[in-house]
MIDOKOL-797707 format. One line per field, with one value per residue (C-alpha): residue in one letter; y, z, x. Coordinates in Angstrom, 2 decimals, decimal comma. Layout:
N
rest = (a ...)
y = (Y ...)
z = (Z ...)
x = (X ...)
This chain:
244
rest = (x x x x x x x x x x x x x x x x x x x x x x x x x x x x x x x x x x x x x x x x x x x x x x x x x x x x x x x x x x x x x x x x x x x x x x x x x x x x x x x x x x x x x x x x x x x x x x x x x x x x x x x x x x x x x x x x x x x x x x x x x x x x x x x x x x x x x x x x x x x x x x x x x x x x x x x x x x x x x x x x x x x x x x x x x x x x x x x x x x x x x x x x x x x x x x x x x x x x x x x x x x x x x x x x x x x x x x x x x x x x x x x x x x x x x x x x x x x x x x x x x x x x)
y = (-17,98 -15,03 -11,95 -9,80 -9,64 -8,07 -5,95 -5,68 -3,23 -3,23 -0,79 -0,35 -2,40 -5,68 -6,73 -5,90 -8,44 -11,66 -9,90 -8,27 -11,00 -12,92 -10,01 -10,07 -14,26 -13,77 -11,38 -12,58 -12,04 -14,02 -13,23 -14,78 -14,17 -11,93 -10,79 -8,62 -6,05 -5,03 -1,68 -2,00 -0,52 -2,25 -2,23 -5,69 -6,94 -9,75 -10,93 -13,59 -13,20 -16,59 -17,62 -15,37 -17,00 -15,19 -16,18 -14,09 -12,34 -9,19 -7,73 -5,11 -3,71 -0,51 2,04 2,57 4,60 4,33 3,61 0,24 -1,83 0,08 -1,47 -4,59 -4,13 -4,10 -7,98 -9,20 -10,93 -10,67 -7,55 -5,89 -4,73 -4,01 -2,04 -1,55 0,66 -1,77 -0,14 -0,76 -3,81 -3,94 -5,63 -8,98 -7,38 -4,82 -6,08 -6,69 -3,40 -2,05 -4,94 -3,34 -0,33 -0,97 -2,48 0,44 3,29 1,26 1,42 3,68 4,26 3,07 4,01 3,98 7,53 10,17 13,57 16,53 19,22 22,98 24,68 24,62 23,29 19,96 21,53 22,75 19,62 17,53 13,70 10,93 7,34 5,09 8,65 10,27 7,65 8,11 6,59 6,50 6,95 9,44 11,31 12,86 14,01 11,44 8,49 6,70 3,40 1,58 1,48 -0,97 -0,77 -2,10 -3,04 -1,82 1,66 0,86 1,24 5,12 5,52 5,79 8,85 10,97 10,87 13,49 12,40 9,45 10,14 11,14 11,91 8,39 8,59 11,64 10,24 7,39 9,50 12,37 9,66 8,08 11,00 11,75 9,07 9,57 7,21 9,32 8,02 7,40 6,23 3,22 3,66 3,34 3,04 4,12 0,87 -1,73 -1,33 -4,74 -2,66 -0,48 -0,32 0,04 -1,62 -0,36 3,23 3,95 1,38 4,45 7,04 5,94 8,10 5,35 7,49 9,25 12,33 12,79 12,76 9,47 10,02 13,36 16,17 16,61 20,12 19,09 15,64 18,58 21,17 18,13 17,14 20,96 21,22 18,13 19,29 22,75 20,50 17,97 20,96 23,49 19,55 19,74 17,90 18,78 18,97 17,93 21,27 22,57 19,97 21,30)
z = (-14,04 -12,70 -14,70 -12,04 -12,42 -9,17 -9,18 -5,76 -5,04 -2,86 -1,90 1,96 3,45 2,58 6,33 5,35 1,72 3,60 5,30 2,13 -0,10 2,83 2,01 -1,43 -1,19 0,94 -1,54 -1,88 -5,61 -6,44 -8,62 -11,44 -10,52 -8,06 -9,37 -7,37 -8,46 -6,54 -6,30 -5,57 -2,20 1,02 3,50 1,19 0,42 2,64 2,48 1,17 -1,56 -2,50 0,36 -0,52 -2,08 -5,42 -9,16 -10,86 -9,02 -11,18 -8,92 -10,46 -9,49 -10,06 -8,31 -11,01 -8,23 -8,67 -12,71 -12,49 -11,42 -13,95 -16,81 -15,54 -15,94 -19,70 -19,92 -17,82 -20,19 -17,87 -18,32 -15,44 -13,35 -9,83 -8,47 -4,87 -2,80 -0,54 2,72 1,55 2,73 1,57 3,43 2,29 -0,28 -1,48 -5,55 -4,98 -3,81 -7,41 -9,51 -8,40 -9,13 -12,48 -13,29 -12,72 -14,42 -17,02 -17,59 -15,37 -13,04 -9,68 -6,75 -2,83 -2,26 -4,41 -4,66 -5,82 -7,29 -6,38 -9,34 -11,09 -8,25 -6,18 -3,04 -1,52 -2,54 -1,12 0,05 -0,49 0,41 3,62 4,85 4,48 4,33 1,31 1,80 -1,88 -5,53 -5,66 -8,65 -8,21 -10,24 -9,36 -6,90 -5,36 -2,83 -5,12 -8,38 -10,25 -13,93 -17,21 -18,41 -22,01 -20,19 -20,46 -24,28 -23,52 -20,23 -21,17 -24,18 -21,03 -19,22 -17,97 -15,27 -14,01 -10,53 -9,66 -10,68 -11,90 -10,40 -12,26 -15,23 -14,78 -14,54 -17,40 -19,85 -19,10 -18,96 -22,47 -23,74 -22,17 -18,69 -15,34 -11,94 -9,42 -5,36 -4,64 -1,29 2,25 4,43 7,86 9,51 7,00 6,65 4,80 1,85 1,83 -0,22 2,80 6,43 7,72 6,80 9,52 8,14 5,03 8,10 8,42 7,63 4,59 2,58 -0,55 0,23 3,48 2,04 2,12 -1,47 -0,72 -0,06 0,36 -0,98 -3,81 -4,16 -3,96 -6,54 -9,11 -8,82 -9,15 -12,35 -13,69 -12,87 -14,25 -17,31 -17,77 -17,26 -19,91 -22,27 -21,62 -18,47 -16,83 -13,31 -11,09 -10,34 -13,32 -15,34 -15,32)
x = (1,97 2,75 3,72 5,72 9,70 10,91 14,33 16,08 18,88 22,13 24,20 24,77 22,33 22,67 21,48 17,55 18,00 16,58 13,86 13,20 13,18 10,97 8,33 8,15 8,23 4,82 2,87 -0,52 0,23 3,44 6,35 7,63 11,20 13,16 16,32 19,43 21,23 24,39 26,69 29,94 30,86 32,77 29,71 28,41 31,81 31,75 27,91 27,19 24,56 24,75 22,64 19,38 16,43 16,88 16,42 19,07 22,09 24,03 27,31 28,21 32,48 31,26 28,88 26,14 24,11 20,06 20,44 22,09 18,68 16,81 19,21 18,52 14,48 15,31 15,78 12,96 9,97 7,10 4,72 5,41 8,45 8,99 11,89 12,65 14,57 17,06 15,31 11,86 9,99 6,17 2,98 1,92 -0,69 1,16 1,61 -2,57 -2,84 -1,05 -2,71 -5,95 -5,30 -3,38 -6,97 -8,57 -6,72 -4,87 -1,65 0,44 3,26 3,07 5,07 5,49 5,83 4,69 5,40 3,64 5,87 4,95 7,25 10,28 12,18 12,53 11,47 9,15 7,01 4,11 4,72 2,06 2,63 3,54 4,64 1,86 -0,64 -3,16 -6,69 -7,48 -5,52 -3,61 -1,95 1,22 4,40 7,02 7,06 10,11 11,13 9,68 7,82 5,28 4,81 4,49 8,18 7,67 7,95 11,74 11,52 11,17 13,60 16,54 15,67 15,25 17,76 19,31 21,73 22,86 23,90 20,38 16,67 15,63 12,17 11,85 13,11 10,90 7,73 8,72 9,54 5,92 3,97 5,48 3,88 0,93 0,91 0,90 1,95 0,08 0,55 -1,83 -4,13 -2,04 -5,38 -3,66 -5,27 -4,38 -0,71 -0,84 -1,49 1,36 4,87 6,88 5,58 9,68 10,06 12,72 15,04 15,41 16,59 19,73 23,04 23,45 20,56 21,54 19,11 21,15 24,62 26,10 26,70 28,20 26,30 22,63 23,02 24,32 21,98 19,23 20,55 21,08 17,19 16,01 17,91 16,59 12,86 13,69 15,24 12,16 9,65 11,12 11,02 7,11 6,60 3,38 2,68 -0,12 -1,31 -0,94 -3,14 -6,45)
């Protein structure tokens, strides 16, 4: 039986769920379950959610932003937890690709981008995933679109958070590497695009993206995360660079 509980999201884009779900469904490593976790908001009021091949569906009448789905990973029983962005749809051996390298490193946090932090600030910063595709492991800071790890993880989350209109990738990764995991973005071999998180990165591009305002501002979306890595670094987070 599988141990994997996957966590979708909706927000604005509930046009990409069946496509998504048709991904996940055709992982060379199955599932247990795949459960959906839905914001309030008018672009998704008239889908019909009923019709997606899903275990467990939780509509939310409120906008709980990123932190909603991540409240939801506290209930699953399997070992491990997936959570995806809703304009992130992964190659066919994508869970492999993290199983494989869960069994090499251990315990960790796994994501589809990573970033590598170069100070007390969200930007400037260096990208590592589908984006920039990574031949091998790669360590980084924080990783986002969508994450892989052990759903015990959750016992620690919520102790660091900080906000909770933003920064839960950041959260995610502080309140790991506090007890000792680090994060990590699993190889995205430029010719075997099988292996990655994301096989649709444009879908993400769209004026619906929270880093380009449609929550309001990207200015302020931007200032929020530099506080809270000025916040989780003065708490004893400890960068990439800074670890040797």
């Amino acid at each position: 039986m599988s141990d994997i509980t996957v966590i979708l999201n909706c927000f604005r884009r509930p046009e990409y769920l069946e496509e998504q779900i048709e991904a996940i469904r055709s992982q060379s490593v199955k599932p247990a379950e795949i459960w959906l976790w839905i914001n309030h908001h008018p672009d998704n009021e008239s889908f019909d959610f009923e019709k997606l091949s899903v275990d467990k569906i939780v509509k939310s009448s409120h906008n709980f932003k990123f932190h909603g789905r991540f409240a939801l990973a506290n209930l699953v029983k399997t070992n491990y937890v997936v959570l995806f962005d809703d304009d992130t749809i992964p190659g066919s051996e994508w869970f492999k690709n993290c199983v494989n390298t869960m069994d090499e490193l251990g315990p960790c946090i796994l994501g589809g981008v990573g970033v590598r932090l170069e100070g007390p600030s969200y930007r400037p910063h260096t990208r590592i995933g589908w984006s920039h595709p990574n031949e091998s492991i790669e360590q980084v800071d924080l990783a986002g679109h969508c994450w892989f790890f052990p759903s015990n993880v959750m016992r620690v989350f919520w102790n660091a958070t900080l906000s909770l209109d933003n920064c839960e990738d950041m959260q995610l990764s502080y309140a790991a590497h506090m007890v000792g995991l680090k994060t990590y973005v699993p190889p995205h071999p430029k010719e075997k695009t099988d292996m990655w998180s994301s096989t649709k990165g444009h879908v993400g591009e769209d004026s619906k993206a929270s880093s380009k305002g449609a929550n309001g501002s990207d200015h302020s979306f931007y200032m929020e995360r530099d506080a809270c890595v000025n916040q989780y670094l003065n708490n004893g987070w400890k960068l990439v660079k800074d670890a040797n």
